[in-house]
N, C-alpha and C positions, 0 to 999 in steps of 0.2 A: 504493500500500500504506500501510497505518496499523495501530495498534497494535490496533486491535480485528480485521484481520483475522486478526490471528496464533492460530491455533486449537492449534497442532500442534506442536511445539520440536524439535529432534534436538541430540544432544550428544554431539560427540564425543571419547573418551576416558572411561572408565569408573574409574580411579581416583581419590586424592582430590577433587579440586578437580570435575572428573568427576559423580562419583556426587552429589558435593554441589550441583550443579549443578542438576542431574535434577531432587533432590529437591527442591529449594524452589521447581522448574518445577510440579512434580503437584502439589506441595501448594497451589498458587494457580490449580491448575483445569486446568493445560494439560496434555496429552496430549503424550507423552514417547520420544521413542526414544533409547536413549543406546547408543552403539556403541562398541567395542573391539577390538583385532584376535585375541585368542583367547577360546575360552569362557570360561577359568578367569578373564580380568580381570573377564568381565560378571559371572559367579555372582560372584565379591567384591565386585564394586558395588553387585549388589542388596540383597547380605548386610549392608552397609555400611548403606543406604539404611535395608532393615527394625530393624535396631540402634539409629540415629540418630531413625527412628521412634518406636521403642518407649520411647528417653527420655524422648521430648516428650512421649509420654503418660504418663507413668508422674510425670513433673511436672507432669502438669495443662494444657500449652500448647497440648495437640490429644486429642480423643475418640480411642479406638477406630477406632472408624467411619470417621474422618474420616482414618487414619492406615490403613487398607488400601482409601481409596477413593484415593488418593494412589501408594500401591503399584502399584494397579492398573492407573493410569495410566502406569507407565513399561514399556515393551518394550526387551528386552536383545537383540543383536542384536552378529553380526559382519561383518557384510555393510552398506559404506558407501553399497551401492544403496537400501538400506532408507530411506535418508532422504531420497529422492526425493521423496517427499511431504509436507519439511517445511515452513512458514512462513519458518520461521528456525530458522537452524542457529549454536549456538555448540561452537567447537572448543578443546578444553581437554586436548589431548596434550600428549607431553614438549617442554621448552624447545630444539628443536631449530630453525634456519630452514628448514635440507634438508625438514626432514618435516613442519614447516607448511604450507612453500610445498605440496608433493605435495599435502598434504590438499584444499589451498583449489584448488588444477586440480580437484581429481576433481569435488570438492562444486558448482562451477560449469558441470560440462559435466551434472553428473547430476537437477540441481535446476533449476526456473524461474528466466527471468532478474532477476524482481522478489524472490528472497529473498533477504533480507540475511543473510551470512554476518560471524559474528561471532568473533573471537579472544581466549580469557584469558589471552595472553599477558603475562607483569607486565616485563618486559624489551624485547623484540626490539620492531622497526621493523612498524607498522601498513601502510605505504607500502610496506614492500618482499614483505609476506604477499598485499596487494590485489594487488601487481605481477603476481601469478602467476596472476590471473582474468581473466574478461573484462567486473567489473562494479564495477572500485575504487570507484564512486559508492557503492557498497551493504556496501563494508566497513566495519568497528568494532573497537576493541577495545572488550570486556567484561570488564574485570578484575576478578574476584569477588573477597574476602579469604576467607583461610582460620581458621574452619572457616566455607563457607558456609553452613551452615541456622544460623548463631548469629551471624556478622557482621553488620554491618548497610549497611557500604559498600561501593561498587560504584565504581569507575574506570574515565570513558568518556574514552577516545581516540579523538584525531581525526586520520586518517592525511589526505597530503596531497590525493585524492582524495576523501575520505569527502563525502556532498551533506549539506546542513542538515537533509533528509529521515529522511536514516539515524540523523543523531544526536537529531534530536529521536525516532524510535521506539526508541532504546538508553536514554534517559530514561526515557522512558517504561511501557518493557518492567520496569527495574530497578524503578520505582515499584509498579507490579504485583505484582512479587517483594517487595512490602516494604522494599524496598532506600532509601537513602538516596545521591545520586550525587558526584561532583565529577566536573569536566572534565579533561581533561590534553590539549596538545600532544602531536605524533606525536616526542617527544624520549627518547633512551635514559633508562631506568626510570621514565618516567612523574614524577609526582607521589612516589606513594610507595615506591617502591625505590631512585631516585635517592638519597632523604633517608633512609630505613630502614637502608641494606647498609653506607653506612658507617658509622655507628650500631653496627651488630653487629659488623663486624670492629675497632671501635675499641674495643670491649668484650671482645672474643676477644683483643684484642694485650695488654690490660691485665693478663688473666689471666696469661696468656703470660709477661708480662713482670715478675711477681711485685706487682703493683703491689693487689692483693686476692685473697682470695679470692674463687672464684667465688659464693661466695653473699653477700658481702660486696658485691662486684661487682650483681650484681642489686637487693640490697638499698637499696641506694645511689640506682641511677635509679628503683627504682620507689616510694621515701620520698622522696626528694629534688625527683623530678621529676615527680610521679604521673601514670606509667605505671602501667599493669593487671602486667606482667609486664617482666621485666629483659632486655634484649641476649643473653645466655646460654640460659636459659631460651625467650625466643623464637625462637631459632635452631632450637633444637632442636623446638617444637613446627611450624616452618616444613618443617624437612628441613634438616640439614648440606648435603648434595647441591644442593638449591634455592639454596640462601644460594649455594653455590659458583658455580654457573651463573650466578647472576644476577649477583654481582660481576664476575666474569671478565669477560661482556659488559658491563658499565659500565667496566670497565677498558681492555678495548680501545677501547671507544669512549671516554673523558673520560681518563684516562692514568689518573697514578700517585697522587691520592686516593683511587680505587675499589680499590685492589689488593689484592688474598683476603687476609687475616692466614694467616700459614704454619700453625697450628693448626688454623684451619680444615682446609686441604688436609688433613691429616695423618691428622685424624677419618675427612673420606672417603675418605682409600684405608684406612683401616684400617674401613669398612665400617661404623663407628659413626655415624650418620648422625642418631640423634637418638630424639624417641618412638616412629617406628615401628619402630625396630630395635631400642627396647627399651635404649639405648645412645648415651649424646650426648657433653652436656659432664655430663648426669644421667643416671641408669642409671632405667628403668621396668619396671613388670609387664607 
């Protein structure tokens, strides 16, 4: 297998990371099945999809045309059979192990044994997702950034299995996609969540701990140290939730460096989770 054979994509999980997925898959030509386990997640995906569409046209970066020839190419779908006929499948469900690993059995008893099944996992262990197939050689992570139709880099992991095959077609594939790559070892958070998470909760303690205000706080790293946006601010366009998960897991795994700032927690059980609830450490439309 090689990167020109890949005609066909499947993506599973339909929300963000999901649907953004999908779309910078059709919009560079490949035919698209992104699946979800109820209808209402696929119709918000699409909903998503055609949204994030219609910006790019409406700023000039894609035609009309070219923005429902793109559409057309993704099929929504809850039925994991459906991807039986893909090339290559990337899996872009919740940060759970339970429900990756599940995914990644199903995906390899129902697909060829030459497709490479890929994970956007930005945390968990590459090595113990492939564990649960019967083609570790053909694993990857594919860690997109968020938002994907506007990031530009891609994070490829290399689990302990993965063959030099798979990862030169994860390059490759990402190139295709416009993408720009860096490598990572199969090591808790990778490259960039290892170096990101505590970042944001030492930004979240700061607050916390009267030491700025929060805009002051933002203000700070992104004059200071030119970042695009501040620890606060980026938390929140991540997911509170995200940010939380993923620390926790760097936490158990590297100890008491990675540990969630208690602010954090607090937000999410209080359900403020950040822009898409409208509700962070900033409140949104």
């Amino acid at each position: 297998m090689n990167i020109d054979s890949i005609e066909r994509i499947g993506v599973v999980g339909a929300g963000t990371m999901g649907n953004g997925i999908a779309q910078v898959c059709a919009a560079s030509g490949y035919d698209v099945v992104m699946r979800d386990i109820e209808p209402e997640f696929v119709e918000n995906g699409m909903e998503a999809i055609e949204d994030s569409l219609g910006r790019f046209v409406s700023k000039d970066r894609l035609s009309e045309r070219e923005a429902e020839e793109a559409t057309g190419r993704i099929t929504g779908t809850t039925d994991l059979a459906d991807l039986r006929t893909c090339d290559l499948v990337i899996e872009a469900a919740v940060e759970k192990m339970a429900i990756k690993r599940e995914i990644f059995t199903e995906l390899a008893e129902i697909t060829d044994e030459d497709v490479l099944l890929a994970t956007n996992t930005s945390t968990l262990s590459i090595t113990t997702i492939a564990s649960a197939t019967d083609r570790e050689e053909r694993v990857i992570g594919l860690h997109f950034m968020n938002p994907v139709p506007i990031m530009e880099g891609v994070e490829v992991v290399v689990g302990e299995k993965t063959a030099g095959e798979t990862v030169e077609i994860a390059h490759a594939l990402a190139a295709e996609l416009g993408k720009t790559t860096w490598e990572s070892d199969d090591k808790p958070g990778f490259v960039t969540n290892r170096i990101l998470m505590p970042w944001i909760n030492e930004g979240i303690r700061a607050f916390d701990e009267g030491v700025a205000s929060k805009e002051d706080i933002d203000a700070g790293m992104e004059l200071g140290t030119n970042v695009p946006m501040g620890p606060l601010t980026l938390a929140d366009h991540i997911g509170l939730d995200i940010c939380l998960d993923a620390s926790e897991t760097l936490y158990e795994e590297l100890g008491d460096r990675y540990k969630p700032a208690y602010l954090l927690k607090r937000k999410v059980d209080a359900g403020d989770l950040g822009k898409k609830t409208g509700a962070g450490f900033y409140e949104y439309e």
